[in-house]
ZAMARGU-4260 file (C-alpha; in steps of 0.2 Angstrom, whole numbers, plus 5000, padded with zeros to 4 digits):
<rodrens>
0) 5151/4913/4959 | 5142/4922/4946 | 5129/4909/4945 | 5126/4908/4966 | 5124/4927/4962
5) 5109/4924/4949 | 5103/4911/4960 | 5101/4919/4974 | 5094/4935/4964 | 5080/4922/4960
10) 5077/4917/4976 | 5077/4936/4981 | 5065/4938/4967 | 5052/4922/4967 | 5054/4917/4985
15) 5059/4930/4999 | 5057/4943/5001 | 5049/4942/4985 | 5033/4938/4976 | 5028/4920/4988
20) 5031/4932/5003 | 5021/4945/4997 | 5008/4936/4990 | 5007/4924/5007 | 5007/4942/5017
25) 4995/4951/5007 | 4983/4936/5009 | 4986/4937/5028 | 4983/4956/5030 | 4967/4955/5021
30) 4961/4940/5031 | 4967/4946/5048 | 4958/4962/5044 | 4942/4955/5040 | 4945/4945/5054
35) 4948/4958/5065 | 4932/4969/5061 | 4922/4954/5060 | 4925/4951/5079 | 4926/4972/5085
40) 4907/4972/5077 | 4904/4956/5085 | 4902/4946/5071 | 4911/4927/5068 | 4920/4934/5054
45) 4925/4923/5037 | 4942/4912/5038 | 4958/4919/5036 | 4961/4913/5020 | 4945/4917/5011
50) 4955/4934/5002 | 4962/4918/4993 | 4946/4910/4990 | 4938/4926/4985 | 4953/4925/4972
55) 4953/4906/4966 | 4933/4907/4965 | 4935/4925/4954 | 4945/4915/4942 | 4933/4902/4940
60) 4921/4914/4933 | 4915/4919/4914 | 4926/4935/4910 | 4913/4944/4904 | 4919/4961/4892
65) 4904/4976/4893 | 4900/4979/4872 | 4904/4997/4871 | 4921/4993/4881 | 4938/4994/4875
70) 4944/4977/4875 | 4964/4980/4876 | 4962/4993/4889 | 4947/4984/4898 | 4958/4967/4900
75) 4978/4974/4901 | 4975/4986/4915 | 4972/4974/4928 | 4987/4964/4926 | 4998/4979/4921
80) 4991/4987/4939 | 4994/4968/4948 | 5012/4969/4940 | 5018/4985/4946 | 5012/4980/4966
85) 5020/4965/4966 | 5036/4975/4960 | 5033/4990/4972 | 5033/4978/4987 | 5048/4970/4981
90) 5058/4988/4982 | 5054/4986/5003 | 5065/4978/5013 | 5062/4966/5025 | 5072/4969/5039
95) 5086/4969/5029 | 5084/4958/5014 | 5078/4969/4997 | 5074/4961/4981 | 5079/4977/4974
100) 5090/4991/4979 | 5093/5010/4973 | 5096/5027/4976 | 5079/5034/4977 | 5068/5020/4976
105) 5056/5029/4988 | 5053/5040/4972 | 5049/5025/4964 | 5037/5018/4974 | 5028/5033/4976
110) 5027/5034/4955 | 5023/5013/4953 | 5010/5017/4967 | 5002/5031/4955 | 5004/5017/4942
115) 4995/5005/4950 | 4979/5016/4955 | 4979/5025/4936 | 4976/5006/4930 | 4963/5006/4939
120) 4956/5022/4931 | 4959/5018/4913 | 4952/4998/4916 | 4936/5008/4924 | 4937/5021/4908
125) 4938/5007/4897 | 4922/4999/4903 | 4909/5013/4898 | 4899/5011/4912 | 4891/5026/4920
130) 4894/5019/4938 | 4913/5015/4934 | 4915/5036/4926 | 4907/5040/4943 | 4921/5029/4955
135) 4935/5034/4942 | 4932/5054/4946 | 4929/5048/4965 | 4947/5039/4964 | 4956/5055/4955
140) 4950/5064/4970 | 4957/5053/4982 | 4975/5053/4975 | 4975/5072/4974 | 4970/5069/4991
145) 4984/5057/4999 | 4999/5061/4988 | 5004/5078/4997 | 5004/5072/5014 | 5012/5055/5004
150) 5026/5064/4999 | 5028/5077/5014 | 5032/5061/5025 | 5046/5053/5013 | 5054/5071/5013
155) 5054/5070/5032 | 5060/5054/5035 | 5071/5056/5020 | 5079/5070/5028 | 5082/5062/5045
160) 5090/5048/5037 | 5102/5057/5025 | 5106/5072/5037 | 5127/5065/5037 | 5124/5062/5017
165) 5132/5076/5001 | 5113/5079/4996 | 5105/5082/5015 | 5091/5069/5009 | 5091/5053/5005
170) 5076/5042/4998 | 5084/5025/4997 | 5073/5015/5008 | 5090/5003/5008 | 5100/5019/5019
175) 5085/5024/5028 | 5085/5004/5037 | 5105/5005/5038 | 5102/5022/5048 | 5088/5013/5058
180) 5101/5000/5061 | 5115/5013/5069 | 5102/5025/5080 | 5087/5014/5083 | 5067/5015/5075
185) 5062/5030/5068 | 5047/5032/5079 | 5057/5036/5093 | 5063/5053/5084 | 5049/5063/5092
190) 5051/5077/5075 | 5044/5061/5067 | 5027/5055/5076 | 5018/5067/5068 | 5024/5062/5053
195) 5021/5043/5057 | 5003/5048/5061 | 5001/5056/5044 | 5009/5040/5037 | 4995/5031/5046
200) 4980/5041/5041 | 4987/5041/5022 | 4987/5021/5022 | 4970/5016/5021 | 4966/5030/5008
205) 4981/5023/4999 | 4974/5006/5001 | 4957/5009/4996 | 4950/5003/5012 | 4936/5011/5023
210) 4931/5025/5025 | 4940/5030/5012 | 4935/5019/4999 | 4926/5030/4989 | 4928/5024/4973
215) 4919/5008/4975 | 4907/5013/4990 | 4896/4998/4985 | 4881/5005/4994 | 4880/5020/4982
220) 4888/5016/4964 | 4888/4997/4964 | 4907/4993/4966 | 4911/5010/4955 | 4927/5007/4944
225) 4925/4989/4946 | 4906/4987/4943 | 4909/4982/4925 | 4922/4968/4932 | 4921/4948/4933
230) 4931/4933/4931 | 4951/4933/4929 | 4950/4955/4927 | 4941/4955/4944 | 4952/4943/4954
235) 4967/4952/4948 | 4961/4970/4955 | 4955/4960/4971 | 4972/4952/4976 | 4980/4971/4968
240) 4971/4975/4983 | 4978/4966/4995 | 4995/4967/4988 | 4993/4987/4992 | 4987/4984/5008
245) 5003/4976/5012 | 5012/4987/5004 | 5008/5002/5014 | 5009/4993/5029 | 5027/4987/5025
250) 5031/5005/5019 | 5027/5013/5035 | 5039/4997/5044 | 5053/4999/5034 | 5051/5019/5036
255) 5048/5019/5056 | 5049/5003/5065 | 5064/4992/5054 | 5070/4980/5068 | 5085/4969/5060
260) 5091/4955/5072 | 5104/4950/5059 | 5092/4933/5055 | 5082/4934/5040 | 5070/4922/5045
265) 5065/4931/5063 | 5067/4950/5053 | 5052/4941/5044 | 5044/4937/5058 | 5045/4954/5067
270) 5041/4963/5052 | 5026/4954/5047 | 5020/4954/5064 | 5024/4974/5065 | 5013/4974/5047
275) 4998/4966/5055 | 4999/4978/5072 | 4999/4992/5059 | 4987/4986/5049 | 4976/4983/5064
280) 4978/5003/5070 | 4974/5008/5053 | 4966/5000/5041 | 4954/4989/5054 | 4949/5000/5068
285) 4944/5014/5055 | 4934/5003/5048 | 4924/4995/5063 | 4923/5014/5070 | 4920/5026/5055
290) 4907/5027/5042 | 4912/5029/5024 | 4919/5047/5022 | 4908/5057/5008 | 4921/5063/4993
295) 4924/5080/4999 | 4928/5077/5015 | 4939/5064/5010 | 4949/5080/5003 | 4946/5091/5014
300) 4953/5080/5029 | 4970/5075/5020 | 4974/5093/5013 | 4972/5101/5032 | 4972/5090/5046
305) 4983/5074/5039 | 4993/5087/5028 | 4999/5099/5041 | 5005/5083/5052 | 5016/5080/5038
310) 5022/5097/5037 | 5026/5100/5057 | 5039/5083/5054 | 5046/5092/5040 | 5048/5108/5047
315) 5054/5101/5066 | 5068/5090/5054 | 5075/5102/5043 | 5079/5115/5056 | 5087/5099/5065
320) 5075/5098/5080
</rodrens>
């Protein structure tokens, strides 16, 4: 018994819904959103799979280490930020399968997401470049930026989910599908929509996409925080990108739209065809539709107009509305 229990642990771990899921997911949402904004600017677009080429052909590359750079830094921070994705998107449940559980892994995620983006600060530090210190502030900026709003939605959906628990509030993403289960999707909690809509506005921030993706902005600082990047460094960051693009988009699943049917292999299906809709409404038609955001805008838009969306979900929930 005790060694089906670690076996299945591995499988939980390795397989589904662990990394081969999220890695073949996170491949899939980058591709269909090229994809997608390929064809909405009428445009062939590249294969669905070319994320993963992007990736194989980055690791065929001399890794080449700027002089001035600090070497340990300049190397470990892409795969420390690669390694704390992969174990963010393991703490989301698929339908109902989790890799890993807890009380308050909502908290968690929103720390190893911090994580993730601070290793791309010190890797960009590291490098000395002049164009990397100018996408490193950039990307400071946009954290202080999304996190409030960030955090304003898991209080809110939090909230709902643990009104019948001792605390009030719960932040175990495991309780918040069990709820889901009982009483239906969270979008259909009309104290939650604006909340959702904050959620969907924080994403592509989060996810470093356009057009909020001022810490690259390739036009104006040559890459930024990864100008200095190339080889296995650079393919590392690239798939830490897709990996965070799933990432929020399964977040914002398992927070609002958790369908479980009870079979693990449709609750996969759904939920990754959820992930692609989501990722389609936020992370693709910004793109096609918007131009890049300048830095204080980027600000200025998340601590009023996607901040306050937040905060009506959380004010409409706690007074049980």
């Amino acid at each position: 018994m005790n060694f089906m229990n670690v076996l299945m642990n591995l499988v939980k771990i390795l397989v589904f819904p662990g990394c081969l899921f999220i890695l073949a997911a996170s491949i899939w949402l980058s591709g269909i959103d090229r994809k997608l904004v390929a064809r909405m600017q009428r445009r062939v677009g590249p294969p669905l799979l070319q994320p993963w080429y992007d990736y194989l052909k980055c690791c065929g590359k001399e890794t080449i280490i700027p002089r001035k750079a600090n070497r340990t830094m300049f190397l470990g921070a892409p795969m420390i930020g690669l390694a704390s994705c992969f174990l963010t998107a393991m703490l989301i449940p698929v339908g109902s399968v989790q890799a890993f559980s807890g009380t308050a892994d909502m908290i968690v995620i929103l720390y190893l997401l911090t994580l993730a983006s601070v290793t791309l600060i010190m890797g960009s530090s590291a490098s000395g470049s002049p164009f990397a210190g100018v996408g490193l502030s950039r990307e400071m900026v946009a954290m202080i930026s999304y996190e409030l709003p960030f955090v304003l939605v898991i209080l809110a959906v939090g909230k709902v989910a643990g009104a019948g628990s001792f605390a009030g509030v719960t932040f175990s993403l495991g309780t918040i599908a069990s709820w889901q289960a009982e009483n239906g999707v969270m979008l259909a909690h009309w104290a939650l929509i604006p909340a959702a809509i904050a959620m969907l506005f924080v994403i592509p921030c989060e996810a470093g996409q356009q057009p909020f993706d001022i810490d690259e902005a390739e036009t104006e600082i040559c890459e930024g925080v990864l100008a200095e990047y190339s080889g296995h460094p650079l393919a590392r960051f690239k798939l830490m990108h897709c990996v965070k693009m799933y990432i929020m988009s399964a977040l914002f699943v398992a927070m609002f739209l958790n369908v479980q049917t009870g079979v693990a292999a449709l609750d996969a299906v759904i939920f990754l065809a959820l992930c692609t809709v989501v990722t389609f409404i936020s992370m693709s038609v910004p793109h096609a539709i918007s131009a890049r955001f300048r830095v204080e805008q980027v600000f200025k838009f998340y601590w009023t107009v996607v901040t306050a969306l937040a905060a009506v979900s959380v004010v409409l929930v706690w007074f049980g509305l």
